[in-house]
LOVEX-911544 format. One line per field, with one value per residue (C-alpha): residue in one letter; y, x, z. Coordinates in steps of 0.001 Angstrom, whole numbers. Each point is the difference from the previous one (the first is absolute). Layout:
<koltis>
rest c(A,...);
north c(Y,...);
east c(X,...);
up c(Z,...);
</koltis>
This chain:
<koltis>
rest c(X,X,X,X,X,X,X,X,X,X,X,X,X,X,X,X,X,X,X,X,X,X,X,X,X,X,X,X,X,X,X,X,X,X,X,X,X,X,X,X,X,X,X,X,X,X,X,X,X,X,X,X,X,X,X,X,X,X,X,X,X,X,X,X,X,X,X,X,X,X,X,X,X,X,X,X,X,X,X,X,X,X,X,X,X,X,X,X,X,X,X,X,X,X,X,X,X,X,X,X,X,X,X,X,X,X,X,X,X,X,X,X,X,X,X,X,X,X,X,X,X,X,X,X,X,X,X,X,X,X,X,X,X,X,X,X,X,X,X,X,X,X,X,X,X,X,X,X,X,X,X,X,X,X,X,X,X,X,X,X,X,X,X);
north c(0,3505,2341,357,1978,-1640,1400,-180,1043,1197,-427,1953,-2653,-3353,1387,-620,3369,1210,1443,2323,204,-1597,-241,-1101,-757,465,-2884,769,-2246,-1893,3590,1883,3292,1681,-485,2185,-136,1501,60,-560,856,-3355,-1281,-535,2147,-1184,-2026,-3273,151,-3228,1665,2635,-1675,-1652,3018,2859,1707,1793,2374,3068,-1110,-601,2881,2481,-2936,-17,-2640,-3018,1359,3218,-2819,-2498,3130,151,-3476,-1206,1703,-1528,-3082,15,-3119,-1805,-2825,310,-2139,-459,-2248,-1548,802,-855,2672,2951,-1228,-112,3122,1575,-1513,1140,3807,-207,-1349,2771,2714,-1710,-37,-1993,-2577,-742,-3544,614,-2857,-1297,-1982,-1165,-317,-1941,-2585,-296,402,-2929,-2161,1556,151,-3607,293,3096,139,2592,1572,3474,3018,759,-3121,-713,3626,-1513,-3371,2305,2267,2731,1755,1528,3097,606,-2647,723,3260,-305,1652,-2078,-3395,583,873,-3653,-1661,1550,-1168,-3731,50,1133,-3154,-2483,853);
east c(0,1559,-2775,-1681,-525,819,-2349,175,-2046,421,-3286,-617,-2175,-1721,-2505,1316,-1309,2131,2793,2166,2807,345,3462,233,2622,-578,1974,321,2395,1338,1348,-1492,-1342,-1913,-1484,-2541,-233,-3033,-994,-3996,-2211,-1352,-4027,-743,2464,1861,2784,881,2647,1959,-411,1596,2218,1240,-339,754,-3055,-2592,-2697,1966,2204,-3895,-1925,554,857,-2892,-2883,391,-1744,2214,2941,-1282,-692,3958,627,-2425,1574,3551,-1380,-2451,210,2365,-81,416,2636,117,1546,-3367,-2306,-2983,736,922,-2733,-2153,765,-492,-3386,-1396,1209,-1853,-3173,328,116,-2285,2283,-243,2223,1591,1239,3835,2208,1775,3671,803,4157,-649,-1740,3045,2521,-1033,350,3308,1799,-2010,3334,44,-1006,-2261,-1649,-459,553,3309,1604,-1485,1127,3505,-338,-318,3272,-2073,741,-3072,515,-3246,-2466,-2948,-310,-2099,1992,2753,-1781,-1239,3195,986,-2661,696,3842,-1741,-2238,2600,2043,-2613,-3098);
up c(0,-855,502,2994,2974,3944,2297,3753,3098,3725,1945,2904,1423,-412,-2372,-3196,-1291,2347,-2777,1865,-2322,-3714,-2115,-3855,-2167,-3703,-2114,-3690,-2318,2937,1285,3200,-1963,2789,3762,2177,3553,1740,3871,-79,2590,1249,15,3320,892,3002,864,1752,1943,-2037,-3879,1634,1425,-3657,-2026,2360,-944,2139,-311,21,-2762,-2111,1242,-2338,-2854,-2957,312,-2717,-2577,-1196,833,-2183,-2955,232,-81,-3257,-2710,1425,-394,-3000,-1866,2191,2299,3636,1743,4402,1934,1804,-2545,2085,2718,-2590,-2800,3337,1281,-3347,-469,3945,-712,-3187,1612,2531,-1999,-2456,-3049,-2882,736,-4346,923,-34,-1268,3562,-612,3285,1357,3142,-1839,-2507,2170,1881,-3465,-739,2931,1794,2415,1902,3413,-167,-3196,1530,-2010,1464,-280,-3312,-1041,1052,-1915,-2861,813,847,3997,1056,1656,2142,212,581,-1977,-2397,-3059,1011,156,-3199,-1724,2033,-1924,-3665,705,875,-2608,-2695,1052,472,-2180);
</koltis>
């Protein structure tokens, strides 16, 4: 696959609207053209102590941030036409699905490719197929895990070797 776009979310809760902060990483030609990061203003909006805990994030870092709709009018001409790519489909494709519902979007039935699921088939040996050591399988260091622009640019480098 050499065009596609890695997509990853923070959630600020266990409500999988919950977005709080999305990164993407646009993949053109097998080459990393573009990324957007955007803090989002979570629905519900509050925190659990544990996602904050993981991502650093809290409600002052989100209360000012837009709501998911002038996010997402960012994000869709980025990825127009492309597949989406996240390591754990079901929780991003999930989480993108509940914050559509929410705000009541029409949901266009993105194309999901999922690097968990084929990391797990290339790499049958590792003792863990998190992001971070997959990321490491594939010679990439992640930097901060965890955040979401650089999970995603984590997941293009995965997919790139392994899709």
């Amino acid at each position: 696959m050499n065009d596609f776009a890695a997509i990853d979310f923070e959630t600020a809760n266990n409500e999988r609207s919950s977005v709080c902060s999305v990164g993407i990483v646009i993949v053109r030609n097998g080459e990393i053209v573009d990324s957007f990061y955007s803090l989002i203003q979570p629905e519900p909006n509050y925190y659990n102590y544990w996602c904050s805990r993981v991502h650093g994030l809290c409600r002052r870092d989100t209360d000012c941030a837009p709501v998911f709709p002038e996010v997402w009018a960012r994000v869709e001409p980025l990825i127009q036409g492309l597949p989406l790519v996240a390591h754990n489909k079901p929780f991003d494709e999930g989480c993108l699905r509940a914050v559509f519902r929410v705000y009541r979007m029409d949901y266009p039935d993105y194309e999901f490719h999922d690097t968990l699921a084929a990391s797990r088939r290339a790499f049958p040996h590792l003792p863990s197929h998190q992001l971070q050591v997959v990321a490491g399988a594939c010679g990439f260091n992640m930097g901060q895990h965890h955040h979401a622009l650089a999970d995603a640019e984590a997941c293009a480098r995965i997919a790139l070797k392994i899709l």
